[in-house]
C-alpha positions as CSV (number, residue, x, y, z in Angstrom):
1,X,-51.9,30.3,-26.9
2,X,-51.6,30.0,-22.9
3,X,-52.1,26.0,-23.4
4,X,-49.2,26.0,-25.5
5,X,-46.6,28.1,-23.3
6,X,-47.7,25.9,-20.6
7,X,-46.9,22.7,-22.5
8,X,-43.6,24.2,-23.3
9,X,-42.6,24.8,-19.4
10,X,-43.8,21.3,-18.6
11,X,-41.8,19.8,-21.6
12,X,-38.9,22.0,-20.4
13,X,-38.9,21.4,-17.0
14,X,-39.4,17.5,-17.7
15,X,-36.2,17.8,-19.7
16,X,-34.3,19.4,-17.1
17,X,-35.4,16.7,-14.3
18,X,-34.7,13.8,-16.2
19,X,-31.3,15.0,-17.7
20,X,-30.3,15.6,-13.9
21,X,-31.4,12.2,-13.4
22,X,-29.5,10.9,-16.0
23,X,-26.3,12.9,-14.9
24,X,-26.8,11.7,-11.0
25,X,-26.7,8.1,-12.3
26,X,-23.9,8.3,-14.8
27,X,-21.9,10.1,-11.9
28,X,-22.9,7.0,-9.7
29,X,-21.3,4.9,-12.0
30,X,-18.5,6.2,-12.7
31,X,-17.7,6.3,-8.8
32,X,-18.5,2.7,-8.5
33,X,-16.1,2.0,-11.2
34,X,-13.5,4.3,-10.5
35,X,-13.5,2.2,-6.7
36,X,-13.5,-1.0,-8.3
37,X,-10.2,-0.8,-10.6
38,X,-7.6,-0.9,-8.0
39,X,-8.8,-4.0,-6.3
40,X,-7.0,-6.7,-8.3
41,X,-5.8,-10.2,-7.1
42,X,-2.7,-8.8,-5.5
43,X,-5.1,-7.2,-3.3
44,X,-7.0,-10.1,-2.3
45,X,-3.5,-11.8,-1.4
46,X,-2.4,-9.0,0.4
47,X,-5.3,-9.0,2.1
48,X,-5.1,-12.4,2.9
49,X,-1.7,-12.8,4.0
50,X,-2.3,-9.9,6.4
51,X,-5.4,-12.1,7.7
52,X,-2.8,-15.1,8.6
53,X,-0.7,-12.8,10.2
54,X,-3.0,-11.5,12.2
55,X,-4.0,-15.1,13.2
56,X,-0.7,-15.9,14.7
57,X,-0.5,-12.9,16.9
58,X,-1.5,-13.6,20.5
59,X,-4.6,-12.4,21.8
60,X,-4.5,-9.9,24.1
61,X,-5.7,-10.7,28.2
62,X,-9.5,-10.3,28.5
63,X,-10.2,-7.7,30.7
64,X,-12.0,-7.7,33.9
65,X,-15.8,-6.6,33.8
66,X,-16.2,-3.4,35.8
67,X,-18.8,-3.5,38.4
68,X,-20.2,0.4,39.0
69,X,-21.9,0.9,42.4
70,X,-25.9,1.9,41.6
């Protein structure tokens, strides 16, 4: 009789792990997908149109190294 309420608990709590596994992954997913959708070729365009216009700004001066006194 103990052997059996024990098996219950272990079936139970197995249950429980792997449905929380199972609703960790699926909440992954969804967050992966839900990043995904709004990149579309416009983006990749705009993206790369900013890229050339950062290209044609000048650079700014390089700046001296500081020396520090030990």
């Amino acid at each position: 009789m103990r052997v059996q309420r024990f098996d219950v608990f272990v079936k139970t709590g197995m249950t429980m792990v792997c449905a929380v596994g199972i609703a960790f992954y699926v909440r992954f997913l969804v967050a992966l997908w839900k990043e995904r959708q709004p990149r579309s070729s416009g983006y990749w365009v705009r993206l790369r149109l900013r890229y050339v216009e950062d290209s044609i700004v000048e650079r700014p001066e390089r700046r001296k190294p500081v020396t520090r006194a030990a």
